[in-house]
BALOBA-1460 file (C-alpha; in Angstrom, 3 decimals):
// residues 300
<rec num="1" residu="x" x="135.373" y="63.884" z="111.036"/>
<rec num="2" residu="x" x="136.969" y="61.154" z="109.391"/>
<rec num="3" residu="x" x="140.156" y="61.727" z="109.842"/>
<rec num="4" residu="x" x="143.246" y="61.532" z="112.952"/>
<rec num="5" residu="x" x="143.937" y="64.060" z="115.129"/>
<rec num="6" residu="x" x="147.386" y="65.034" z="116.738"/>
<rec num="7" residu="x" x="148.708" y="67.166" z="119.481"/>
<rec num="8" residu="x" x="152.481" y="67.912" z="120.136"/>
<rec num="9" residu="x" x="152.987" y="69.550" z="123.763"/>
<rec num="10" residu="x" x="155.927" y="71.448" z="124.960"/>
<rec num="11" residu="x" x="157.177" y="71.849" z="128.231"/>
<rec num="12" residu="x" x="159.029" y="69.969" z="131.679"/>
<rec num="13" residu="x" x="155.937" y="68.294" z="133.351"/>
<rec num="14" residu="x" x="155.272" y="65.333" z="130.862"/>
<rec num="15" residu="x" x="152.793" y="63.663" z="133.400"/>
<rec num="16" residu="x" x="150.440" y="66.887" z="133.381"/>
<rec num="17" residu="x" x="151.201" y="67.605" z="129.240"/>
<rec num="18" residu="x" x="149.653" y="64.476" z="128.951"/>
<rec num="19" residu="x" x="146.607" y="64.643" z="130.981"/>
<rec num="20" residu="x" x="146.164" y="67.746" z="129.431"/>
<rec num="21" residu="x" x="146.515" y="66.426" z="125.906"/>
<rec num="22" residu="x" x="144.199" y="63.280" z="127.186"/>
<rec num="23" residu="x" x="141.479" y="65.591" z="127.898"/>
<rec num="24" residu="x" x="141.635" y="68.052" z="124.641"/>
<rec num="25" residu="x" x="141.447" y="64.270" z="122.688"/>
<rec num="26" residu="x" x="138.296" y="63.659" z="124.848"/>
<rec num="27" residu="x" x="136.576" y="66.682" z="123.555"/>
<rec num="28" residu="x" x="137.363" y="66.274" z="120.466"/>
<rec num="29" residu="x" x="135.630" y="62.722" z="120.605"/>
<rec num="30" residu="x" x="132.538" y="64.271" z="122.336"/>
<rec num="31" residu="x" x="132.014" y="66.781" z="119.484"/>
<rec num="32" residu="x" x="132.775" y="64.085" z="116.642"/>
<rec num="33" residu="x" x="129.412" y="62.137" z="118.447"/>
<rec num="34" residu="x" x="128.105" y="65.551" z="118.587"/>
<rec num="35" residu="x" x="128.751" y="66.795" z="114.967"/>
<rec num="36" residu="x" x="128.586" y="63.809" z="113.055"/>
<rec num="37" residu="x" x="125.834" y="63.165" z="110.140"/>
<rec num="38" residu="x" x="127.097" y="59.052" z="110.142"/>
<rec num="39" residu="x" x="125.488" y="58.762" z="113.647"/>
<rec num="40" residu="x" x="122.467" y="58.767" z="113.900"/>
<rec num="41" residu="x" x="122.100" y="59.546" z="117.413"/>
<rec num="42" residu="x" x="124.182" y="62.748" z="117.390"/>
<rec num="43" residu="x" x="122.770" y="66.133" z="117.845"/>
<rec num="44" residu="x" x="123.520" y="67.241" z="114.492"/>
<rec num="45" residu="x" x="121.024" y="64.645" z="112.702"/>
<rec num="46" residu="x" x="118.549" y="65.183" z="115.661"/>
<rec num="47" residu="x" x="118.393" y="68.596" z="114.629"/>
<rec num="48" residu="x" x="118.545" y="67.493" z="110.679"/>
<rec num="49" residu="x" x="115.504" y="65.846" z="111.381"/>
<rec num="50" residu="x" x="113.150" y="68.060" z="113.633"/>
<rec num="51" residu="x" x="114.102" y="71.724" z="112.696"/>
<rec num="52" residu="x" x="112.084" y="71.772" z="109.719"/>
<rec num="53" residu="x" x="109.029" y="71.525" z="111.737"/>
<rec num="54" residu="x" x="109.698" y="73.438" z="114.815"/>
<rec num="55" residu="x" x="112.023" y="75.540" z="116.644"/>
<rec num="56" residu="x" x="115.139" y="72.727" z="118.142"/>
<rec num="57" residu="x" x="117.353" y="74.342" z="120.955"/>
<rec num="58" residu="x" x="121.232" y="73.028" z="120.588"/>
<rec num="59" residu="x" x="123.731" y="73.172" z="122.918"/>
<rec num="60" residu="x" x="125.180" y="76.235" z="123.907"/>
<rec num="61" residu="x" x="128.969" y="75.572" z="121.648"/>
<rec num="62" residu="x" x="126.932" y="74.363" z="118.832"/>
<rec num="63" residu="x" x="124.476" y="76.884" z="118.714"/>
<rec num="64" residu="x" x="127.905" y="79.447" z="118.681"/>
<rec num="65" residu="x" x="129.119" y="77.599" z="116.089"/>
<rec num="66" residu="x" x="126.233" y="77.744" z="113.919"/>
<rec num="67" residu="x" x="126.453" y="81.296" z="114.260"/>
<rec num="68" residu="x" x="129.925" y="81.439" z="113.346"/>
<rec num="69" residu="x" x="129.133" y="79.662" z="110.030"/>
<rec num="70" residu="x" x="126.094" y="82.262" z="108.924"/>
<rec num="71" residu="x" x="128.672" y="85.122" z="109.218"/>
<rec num="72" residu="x" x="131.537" y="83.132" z="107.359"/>
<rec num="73" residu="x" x="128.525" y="82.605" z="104.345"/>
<rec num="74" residu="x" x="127.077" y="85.770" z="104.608"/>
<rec num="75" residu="x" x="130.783" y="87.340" z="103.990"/>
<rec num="76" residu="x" x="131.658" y="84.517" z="101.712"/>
<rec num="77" residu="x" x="128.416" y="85.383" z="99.519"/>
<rec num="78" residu="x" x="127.242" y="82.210" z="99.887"/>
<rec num="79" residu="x" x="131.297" y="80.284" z="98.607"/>
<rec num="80" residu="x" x="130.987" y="78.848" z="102.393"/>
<rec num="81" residu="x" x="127.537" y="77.300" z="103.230"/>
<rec num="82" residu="x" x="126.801" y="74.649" z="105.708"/>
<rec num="83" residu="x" x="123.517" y="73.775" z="104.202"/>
<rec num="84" residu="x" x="125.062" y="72.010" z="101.405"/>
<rec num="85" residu="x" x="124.437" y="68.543" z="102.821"/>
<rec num="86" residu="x" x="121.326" y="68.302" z="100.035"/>
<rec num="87" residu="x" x="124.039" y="68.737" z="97.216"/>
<rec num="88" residu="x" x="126.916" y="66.861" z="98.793"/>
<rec num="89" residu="x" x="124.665" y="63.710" z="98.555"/>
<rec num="90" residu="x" x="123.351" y="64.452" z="95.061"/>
<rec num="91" residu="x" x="126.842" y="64.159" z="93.737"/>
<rec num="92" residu="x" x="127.260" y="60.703" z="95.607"/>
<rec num="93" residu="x" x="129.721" y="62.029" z="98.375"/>
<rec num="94" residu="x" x="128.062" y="61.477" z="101.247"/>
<rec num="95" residu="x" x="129.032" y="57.669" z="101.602"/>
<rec num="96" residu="x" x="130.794" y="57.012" z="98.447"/>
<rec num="97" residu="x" x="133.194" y="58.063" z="95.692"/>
<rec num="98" residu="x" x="130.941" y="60.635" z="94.132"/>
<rec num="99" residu="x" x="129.161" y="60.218" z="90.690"/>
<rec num="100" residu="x" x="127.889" y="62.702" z="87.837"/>
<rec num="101" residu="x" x="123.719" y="63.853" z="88.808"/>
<rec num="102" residu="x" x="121.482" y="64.247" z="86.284"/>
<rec num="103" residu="x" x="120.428" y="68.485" z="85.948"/>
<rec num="104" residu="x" x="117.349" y="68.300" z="87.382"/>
<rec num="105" residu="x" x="119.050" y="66.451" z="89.862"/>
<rec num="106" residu="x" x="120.976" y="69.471" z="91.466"/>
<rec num="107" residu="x" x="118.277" y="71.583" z="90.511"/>
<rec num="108" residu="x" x="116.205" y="70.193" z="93.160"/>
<rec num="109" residu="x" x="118.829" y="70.135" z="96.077"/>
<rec num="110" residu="x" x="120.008" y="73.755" z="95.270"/>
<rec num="111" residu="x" x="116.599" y="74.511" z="96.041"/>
<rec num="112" residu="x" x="117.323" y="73.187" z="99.590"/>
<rec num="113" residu="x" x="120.468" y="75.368" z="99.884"/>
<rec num="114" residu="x" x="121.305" y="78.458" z="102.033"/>
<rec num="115" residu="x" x="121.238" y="80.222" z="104.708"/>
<rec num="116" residu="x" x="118.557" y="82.080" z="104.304"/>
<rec num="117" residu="x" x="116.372" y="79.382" z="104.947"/>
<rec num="118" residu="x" x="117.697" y="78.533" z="108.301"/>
<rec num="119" residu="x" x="116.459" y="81.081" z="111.301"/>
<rec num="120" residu="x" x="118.769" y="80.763" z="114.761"/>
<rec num="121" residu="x" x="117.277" y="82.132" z="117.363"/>
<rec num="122" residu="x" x="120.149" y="83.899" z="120.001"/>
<rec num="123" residu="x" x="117.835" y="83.895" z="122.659"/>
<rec num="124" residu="x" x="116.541" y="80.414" z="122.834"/>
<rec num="125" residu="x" x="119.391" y="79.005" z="121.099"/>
<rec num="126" residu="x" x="117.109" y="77.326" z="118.755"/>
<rec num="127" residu="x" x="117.493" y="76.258" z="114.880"/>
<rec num="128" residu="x" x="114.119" y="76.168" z="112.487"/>
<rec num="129" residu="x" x="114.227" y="75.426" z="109.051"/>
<rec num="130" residu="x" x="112.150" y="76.994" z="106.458"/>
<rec num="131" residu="x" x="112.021" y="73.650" z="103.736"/>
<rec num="132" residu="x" x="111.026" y="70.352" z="104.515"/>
<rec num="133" residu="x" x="114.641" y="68.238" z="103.009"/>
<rec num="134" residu="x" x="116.975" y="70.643" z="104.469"/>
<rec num="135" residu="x" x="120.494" y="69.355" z="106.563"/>
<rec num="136" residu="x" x="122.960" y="70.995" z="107.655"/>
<rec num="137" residu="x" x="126.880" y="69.712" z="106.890"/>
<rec num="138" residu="x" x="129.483" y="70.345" z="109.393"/>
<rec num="139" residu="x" x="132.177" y="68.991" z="107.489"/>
<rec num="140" residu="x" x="133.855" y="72.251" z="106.128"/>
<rec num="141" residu="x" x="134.312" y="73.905" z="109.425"/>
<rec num="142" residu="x" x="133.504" y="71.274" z="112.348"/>
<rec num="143" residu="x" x="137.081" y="69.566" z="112.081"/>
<rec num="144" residu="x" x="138.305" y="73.688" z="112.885"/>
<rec num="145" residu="x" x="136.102" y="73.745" z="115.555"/>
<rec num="146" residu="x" x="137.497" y="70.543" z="117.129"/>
<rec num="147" residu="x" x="141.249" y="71.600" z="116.967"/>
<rec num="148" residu="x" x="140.257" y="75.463" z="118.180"/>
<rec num="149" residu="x" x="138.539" y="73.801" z="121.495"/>
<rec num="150" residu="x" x="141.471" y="71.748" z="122.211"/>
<rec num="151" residu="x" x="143.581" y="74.579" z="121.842"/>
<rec num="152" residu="x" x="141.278" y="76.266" z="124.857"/>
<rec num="153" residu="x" x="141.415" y="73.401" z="127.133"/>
<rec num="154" residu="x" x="145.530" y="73.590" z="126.284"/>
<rec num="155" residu="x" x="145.027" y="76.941" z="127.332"/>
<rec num="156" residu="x" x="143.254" y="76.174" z="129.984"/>
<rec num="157" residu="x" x="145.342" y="74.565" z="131.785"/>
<rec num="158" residu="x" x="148.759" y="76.788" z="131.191"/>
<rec num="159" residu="x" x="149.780" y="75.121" z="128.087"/>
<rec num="160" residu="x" x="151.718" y="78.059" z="125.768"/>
<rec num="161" residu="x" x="153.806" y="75.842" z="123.412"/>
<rec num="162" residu="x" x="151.958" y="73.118" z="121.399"/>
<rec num="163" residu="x" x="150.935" y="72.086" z="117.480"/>
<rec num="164" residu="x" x="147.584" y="70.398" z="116.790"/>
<rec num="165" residu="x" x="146.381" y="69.378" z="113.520"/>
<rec num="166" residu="x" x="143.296" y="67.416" z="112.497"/>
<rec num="167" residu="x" x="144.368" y="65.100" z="109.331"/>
<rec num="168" residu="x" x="147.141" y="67.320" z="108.764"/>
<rec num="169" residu="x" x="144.660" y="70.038" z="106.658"/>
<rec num="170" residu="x" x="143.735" y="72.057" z="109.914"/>
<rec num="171" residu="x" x="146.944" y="73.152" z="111.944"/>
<rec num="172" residu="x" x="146.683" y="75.176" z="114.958"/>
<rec num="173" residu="x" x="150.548" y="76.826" z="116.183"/>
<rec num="174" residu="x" x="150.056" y="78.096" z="119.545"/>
<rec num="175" residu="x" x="153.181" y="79.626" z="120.870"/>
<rec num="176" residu="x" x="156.927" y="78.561" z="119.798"/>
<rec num="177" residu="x" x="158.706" y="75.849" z="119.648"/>
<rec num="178" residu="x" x="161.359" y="75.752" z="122.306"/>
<rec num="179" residu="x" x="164.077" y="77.834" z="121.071"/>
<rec num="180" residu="x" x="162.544" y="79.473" z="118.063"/>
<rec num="181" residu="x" x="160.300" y="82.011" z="117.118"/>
<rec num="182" residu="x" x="157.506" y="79.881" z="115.557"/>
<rec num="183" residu="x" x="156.435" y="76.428" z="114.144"/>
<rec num="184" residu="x" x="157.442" y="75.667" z="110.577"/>
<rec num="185" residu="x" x="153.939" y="74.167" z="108.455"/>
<rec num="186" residu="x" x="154.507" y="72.608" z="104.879"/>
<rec num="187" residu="x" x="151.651" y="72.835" z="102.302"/>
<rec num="188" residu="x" x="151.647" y="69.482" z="100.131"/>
<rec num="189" residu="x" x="151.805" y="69.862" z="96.504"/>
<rec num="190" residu="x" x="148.698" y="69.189" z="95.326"/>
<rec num="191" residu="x" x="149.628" y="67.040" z="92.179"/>
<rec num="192" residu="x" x="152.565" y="65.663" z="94.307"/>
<rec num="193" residu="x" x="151.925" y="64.423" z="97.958"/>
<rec num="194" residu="x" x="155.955" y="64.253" z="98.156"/>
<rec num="195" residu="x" x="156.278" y="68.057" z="97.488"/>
<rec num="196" residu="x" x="155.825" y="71.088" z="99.005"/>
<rec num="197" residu="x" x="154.134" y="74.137" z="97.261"/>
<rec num="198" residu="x" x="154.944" y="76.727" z="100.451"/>
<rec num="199" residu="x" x="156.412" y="76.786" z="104.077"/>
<rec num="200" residu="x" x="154.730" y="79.203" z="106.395"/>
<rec num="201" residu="x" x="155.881" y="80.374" z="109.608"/>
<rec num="202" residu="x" x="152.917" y="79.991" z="112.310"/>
<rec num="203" residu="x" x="152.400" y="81.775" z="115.806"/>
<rec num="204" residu="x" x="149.011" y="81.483" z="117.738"/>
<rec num="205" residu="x" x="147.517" y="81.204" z="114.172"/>
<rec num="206" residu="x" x="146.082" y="78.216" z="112.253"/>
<rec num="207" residu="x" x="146.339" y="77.254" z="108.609"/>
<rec num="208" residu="x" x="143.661" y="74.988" z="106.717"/>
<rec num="209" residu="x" x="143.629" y="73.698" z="103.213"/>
<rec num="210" residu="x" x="141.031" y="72.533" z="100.845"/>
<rec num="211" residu="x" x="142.407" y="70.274" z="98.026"/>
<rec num="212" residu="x" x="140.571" y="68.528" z="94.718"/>
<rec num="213" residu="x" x="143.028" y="65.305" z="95.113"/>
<rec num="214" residu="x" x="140.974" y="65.020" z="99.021"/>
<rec num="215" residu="x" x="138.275" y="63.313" z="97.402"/>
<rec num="216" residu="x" x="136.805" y="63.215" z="93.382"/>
<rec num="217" residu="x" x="136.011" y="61.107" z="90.362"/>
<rec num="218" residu="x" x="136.921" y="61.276" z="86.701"/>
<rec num="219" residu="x" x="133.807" y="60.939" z="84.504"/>
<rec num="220" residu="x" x="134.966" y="61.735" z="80.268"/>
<rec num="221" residu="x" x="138.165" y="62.549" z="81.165"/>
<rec num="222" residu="x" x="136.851" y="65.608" z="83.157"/>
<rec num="223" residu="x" x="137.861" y="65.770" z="87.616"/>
<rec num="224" residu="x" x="135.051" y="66.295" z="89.548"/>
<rec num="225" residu="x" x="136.065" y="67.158" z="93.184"/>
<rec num="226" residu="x" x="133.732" y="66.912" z="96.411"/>
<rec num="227" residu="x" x="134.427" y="70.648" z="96.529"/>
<rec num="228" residu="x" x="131.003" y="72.288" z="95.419"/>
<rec num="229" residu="x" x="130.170" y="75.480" z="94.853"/>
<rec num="230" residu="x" x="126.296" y="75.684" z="96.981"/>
<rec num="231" residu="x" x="125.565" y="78.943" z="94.422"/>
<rec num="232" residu="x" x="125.811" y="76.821" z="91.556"/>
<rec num="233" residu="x" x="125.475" y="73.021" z="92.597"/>
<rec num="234" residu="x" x="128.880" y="72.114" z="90.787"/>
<rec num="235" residu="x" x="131.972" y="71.084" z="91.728"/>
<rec num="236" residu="x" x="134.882" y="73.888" z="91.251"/>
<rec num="237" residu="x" x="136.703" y="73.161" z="88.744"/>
<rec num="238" residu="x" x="139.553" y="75.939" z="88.009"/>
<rec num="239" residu="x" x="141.534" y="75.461" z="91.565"/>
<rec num="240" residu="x" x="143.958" y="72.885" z="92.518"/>
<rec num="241" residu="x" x="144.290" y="73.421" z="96.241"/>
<rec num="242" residu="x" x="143.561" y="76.679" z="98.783"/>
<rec num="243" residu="x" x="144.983" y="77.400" z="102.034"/>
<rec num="244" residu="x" x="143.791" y="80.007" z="105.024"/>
<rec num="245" residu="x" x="145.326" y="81.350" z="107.863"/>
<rec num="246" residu="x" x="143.296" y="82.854" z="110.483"/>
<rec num="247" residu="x" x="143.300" y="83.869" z="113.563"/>
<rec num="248" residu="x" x="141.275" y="80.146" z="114.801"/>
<rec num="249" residu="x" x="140.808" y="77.394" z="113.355"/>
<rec num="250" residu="x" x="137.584" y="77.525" z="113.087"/>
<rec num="251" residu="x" x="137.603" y="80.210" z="110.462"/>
<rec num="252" residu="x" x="140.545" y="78.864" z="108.889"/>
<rec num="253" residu="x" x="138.533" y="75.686" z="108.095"/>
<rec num="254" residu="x" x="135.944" y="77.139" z="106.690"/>
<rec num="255" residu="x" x="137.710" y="79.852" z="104.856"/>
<rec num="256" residu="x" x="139.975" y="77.477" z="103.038"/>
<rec num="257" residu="x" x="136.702" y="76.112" z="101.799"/>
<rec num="258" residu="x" x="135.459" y="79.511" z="100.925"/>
<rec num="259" residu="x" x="138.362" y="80.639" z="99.171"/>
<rec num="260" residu="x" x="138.442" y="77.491" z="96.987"/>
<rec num="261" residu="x" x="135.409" y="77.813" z="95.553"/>
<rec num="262" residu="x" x="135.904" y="81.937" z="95.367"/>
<rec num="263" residu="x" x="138.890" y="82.251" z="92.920"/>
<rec num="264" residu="x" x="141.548" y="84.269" z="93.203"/>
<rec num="265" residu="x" x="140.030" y="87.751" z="92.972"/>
<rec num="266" residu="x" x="137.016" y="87.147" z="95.281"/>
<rec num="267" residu="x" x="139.771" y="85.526" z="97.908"/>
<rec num="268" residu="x" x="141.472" y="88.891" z="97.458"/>
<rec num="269" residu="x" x="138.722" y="91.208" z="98.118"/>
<rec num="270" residu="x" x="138.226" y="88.776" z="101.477"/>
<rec num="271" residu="x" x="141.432" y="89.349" z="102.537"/>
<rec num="272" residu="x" x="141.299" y="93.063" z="102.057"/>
<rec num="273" residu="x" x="138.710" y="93.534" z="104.232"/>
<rec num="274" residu="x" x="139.636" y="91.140" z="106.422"/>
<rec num="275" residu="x" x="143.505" y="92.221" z="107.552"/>
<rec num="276" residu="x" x="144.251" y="88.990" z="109.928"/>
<rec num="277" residu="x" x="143.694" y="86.496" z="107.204"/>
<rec num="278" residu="x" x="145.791" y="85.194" z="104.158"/>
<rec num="279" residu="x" x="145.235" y="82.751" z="101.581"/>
<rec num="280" residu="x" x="147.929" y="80.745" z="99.376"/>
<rec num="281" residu="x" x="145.820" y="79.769" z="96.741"/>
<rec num="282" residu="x" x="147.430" y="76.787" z="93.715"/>
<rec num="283" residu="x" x="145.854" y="76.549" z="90.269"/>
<rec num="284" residu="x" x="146.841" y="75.171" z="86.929"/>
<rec num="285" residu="x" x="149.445" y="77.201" z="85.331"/>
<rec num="286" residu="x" x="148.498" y="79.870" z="82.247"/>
<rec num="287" residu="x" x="152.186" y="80.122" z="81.576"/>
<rec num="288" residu="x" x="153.662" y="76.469" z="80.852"/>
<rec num="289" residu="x" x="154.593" y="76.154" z="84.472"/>
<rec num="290" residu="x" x="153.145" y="72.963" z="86.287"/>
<rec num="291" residu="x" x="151.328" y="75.140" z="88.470"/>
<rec num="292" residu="x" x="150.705" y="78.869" z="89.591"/>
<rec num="293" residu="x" x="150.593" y="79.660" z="93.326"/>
<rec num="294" residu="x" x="149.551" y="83.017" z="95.094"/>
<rec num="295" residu="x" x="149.980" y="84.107" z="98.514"/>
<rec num="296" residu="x" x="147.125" y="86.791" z="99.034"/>
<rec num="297" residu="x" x="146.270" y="88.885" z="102.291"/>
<rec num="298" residu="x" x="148.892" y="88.102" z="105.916"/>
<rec num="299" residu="x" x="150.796" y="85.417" z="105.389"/>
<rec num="300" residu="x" x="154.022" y="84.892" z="107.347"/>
């Protein structure tokens, strides 16, 4: 998931806080060999490379999480889409920096992009794909994943005060602090890693945020960011940063994706219809300000 993980436990028995923390670590290493498209013995690129010519059955978490990410795209209209891998690696950001495709280019891998073309069947627990070239891309919602099952295993095992966060962009708050009513979460500026564009107050509820400084390339004078929009092929160009808060982090992962590439008003009409969720969403300022942030849908 390239990135570190953290976990900050509360409480008077350090001996068990730190088994406990030992073991949610330990999953989340299990699902990185599980998840991950840079090994080539994980489950993920098994099933990259069979499902397009019969049915493969995943494990029983993947295969949930799988069908957590058709929902997110199907109510994302397609923003959030974990069959991007084609494009991702047209635009060079699969193992590098990223560089600018030729049209025809990204023609051919949107071709190879949506969910539409991927059939999960609940009662085998199997993936098929309908094109040969398709891959799946677990890196806008699997680092979510990996914080929300540590947060179960913290559960688990009585754990009801604790922060995790998966290279700082995925931040789950479960509980207080002891002493106050919940856990304090910057979100970095994101012309200014020294800044701060909000402070939300977090209880039982994750944030994520998607940012164009994470990774990009400057081609003409013109930023390109590794954010791409799978209904166009192109990197989004009119956001700076966008954070979600949802109820996991899971869907906070993936929504911060989601609302990046949506824009203010379709991240508006998310939020409306979905009443647990809030966005903070930073673009480029219309009004001589450096930039213009709104805070759309529950946010605390």
């Amino acid at each position: 998931m390239g990135c570190e993980f953290e976990v900050l436990l509360c409480g008077e028995d350090e001996d068990h806080l730190i088994a406990v923390a030992n073991e949610a670590l330990e999953e989340i290493e299990r699902l990185e060999e599980q998840m991950s498209l840079y090994l080539p013995s994980s489950e993920l690129c098994w099933l990259n490379a069979q499902a397009a010519h019969q049915p493969v059955q995943v494990e029983a978490g993947l295969f949930a999480l799988l069908q957590t990410a058709a929902q997110i795209s199907a109510d994302t209209e397609g923003a959030f889409d974990i069959t991007a891998a084609p494009l991702v690696k047209c635009w060079g950001f699969f193992q590098g920096e990223g560089m600018l495709p030729l049209p025809e280019k990204i023609a051919a891998a949107r071709k190879l992009v949506g969910m539409k073309h991927v059939q999960l069947n609940g009662a085998e627990q199997t993936v098929r794909f309908g094109k040969e070239g398709m891959e799946l891309d677990l890196g806008g919602i699997g680092k979510g994943y990996a914080v929300q099952r540590a947060t179960e295993i913290m559960q688990k095992y009585g754990v009801c005060s604790a922060l995790l966060h998966g290279g700082q962009s995925t931040v789950y708050a479960l509980g207080t602090p002891p002493g106050e009513e919940c856990w304090t979460v910057g979100i970095q500026h994101p012309l200014d890693s020294q800044r701060r564009v909000a402070v939300v107050h977090l209880r039982d509820r994750a944030l994520s945020t998607s940012g164009f400084y994470e990774r990009f390339f400057t081609v003409e004078g013109k930023v390109y960011t590794h954010l791409l929009d799978p209904r166009t092929g192109y990197p989004v160009r009119e956001m700076l940063s966008a954070s979600a808060l949802a109820p996991t982090a899971t869907e906070s992962d993936a929504l911060s994706t989601a609302f990046f590439i949506l824009g203010v008003e379709g991240t508006k009409e998310y939020c409306r219809n979905h009443e647990q969720v809030g966005a903070i969403l930073v673009l480029p300022s219309e009004k001589g300000e450096e930039v213009e942030v709104f805070h759309l849908g529950l946010v605390e």
